[in-house]
N, C-alpha and C positions, 0 to 999 in steps of 0.2 A: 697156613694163614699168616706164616711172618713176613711174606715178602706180597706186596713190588717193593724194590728197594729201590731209594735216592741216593743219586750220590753229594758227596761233600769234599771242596779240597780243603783241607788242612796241611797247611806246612808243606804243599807240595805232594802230600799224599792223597790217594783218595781215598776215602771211607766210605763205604755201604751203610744206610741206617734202616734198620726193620721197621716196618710200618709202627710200632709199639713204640717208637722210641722220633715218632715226629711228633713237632710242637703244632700250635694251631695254625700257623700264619701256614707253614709248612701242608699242611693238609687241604687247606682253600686254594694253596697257588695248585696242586697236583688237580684237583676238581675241576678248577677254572679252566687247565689245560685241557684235561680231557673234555671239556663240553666243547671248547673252541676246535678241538681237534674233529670233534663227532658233527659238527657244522659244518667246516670244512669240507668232511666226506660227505656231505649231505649233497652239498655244493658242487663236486666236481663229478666230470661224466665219469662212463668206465674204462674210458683209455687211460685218462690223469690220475684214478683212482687206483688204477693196478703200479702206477708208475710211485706215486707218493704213499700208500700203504703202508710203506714199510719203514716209513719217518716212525721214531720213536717220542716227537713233543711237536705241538703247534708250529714253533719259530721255525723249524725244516721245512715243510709244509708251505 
């Protein structure tokens, strides 16, 4: 249960943070993606579907 992890740049690095350790804002943008993402796949046939599947956030898609 500690992960899907987000990532974060800092100073050029990236950082992983565990679910425990996002703020609020952080939690409604991850939510908001996935329902706009589960819309999306509502929306498209099964040819575009096997094709963009494997987008990992809305903005790919």
């Amino acid at each position: 249960m500690d992960g899907p992890f987000i990532s974060l740049k800092q100073e050029e690095l990236l950082v992983l943070k565990s679910k425990k350790e996002w703020n609020e804002k952080e939690r409604i943008s991850i939510q908001l993606n996935v329902k706009i993402m589960h819309t999306l796949f509502c929306a498209l046939g099964p040819d575009k579907y096997n094709r963009e599947s494997s987008c990992s956030n809305a903005k790919e898609i």
